[in-house]
N, C-alpha and C positions, 0 to 999 in steps of 0.2 A: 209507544215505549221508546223508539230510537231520540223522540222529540225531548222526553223526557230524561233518559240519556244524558245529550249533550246540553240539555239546560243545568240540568243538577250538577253530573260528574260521577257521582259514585252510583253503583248500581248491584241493588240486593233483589232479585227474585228469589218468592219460596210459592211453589203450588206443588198441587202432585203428582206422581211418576207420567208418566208422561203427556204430561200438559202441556209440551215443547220448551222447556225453561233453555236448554242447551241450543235449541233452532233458533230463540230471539234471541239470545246472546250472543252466536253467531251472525247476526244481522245488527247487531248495537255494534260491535266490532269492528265490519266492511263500514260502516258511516266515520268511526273515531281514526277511519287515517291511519299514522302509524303509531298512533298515541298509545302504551303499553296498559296491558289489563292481565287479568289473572281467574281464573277457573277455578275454583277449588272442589275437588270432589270427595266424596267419602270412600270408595277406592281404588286402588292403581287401575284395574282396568277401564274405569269408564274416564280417569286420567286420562290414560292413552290414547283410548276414541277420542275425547274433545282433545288432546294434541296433535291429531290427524286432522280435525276438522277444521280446528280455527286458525287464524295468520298468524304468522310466524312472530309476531309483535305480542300477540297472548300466551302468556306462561299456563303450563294447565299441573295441577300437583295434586297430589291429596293433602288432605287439613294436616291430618301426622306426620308428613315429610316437611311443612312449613312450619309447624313448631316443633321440629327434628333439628332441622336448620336453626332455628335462634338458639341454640343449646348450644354452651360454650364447649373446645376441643375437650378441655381440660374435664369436665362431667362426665362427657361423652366417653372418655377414655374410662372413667371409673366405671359405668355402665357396660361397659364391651367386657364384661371377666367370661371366663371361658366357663360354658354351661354344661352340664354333667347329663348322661345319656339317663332317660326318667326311670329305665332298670336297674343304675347301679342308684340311683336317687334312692326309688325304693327298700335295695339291701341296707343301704346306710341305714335309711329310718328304721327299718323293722331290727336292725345289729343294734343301733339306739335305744329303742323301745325293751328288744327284749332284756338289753343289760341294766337299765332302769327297772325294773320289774324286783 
């Protein structure tokens, strides 16, 4: 795998839970120097563990904070409205509904 690695450049493993995907990528890693790589996980916690585990040269994220990040301020700002408690949510709807009625 490490061989394969440094011949190719980019590197996609997919097996299943724990078949060691994160143990060889830690080991592709220690061979690339200080060459930069990236982890991407499906959530913050196991984020975390592979940013404990691997050098300091490997970025580790999950998938949704990297396409968090490519999202312009100006979006993001339109997205951030202040979100209403899902009790008064509720009153709204059903004050809604029953004056529809």
């Amino acid at each position: 795998m490490v061989e394969a690695a440094l011949r190719v450049g980019d590197l996609k493993i997919k097996a299943f839970a724990g078949a060691g995907k994160t143990s060889t990528l830690q080991l592709v890693a220690g061979h690339f120097g200080h060459r930069r790589g990236m982890y991407l996980a499906f959530n913050r916690e196991i984020a975390a563990n592979a940013a404990r585990r691997f050098p300091s040269h490997v970025g580790s994220r999950t998938m949704h904070s990297l396409a968090w990040a490519s999202v312009s301020l100006s979006l993001r700002n339109r997205m951030s409205l202040q979100g209403e408690p899902p009790h008064e949510l509720a009153v709204t709807g059903w004050a809604r509904w029953k004056c529809g009625q």
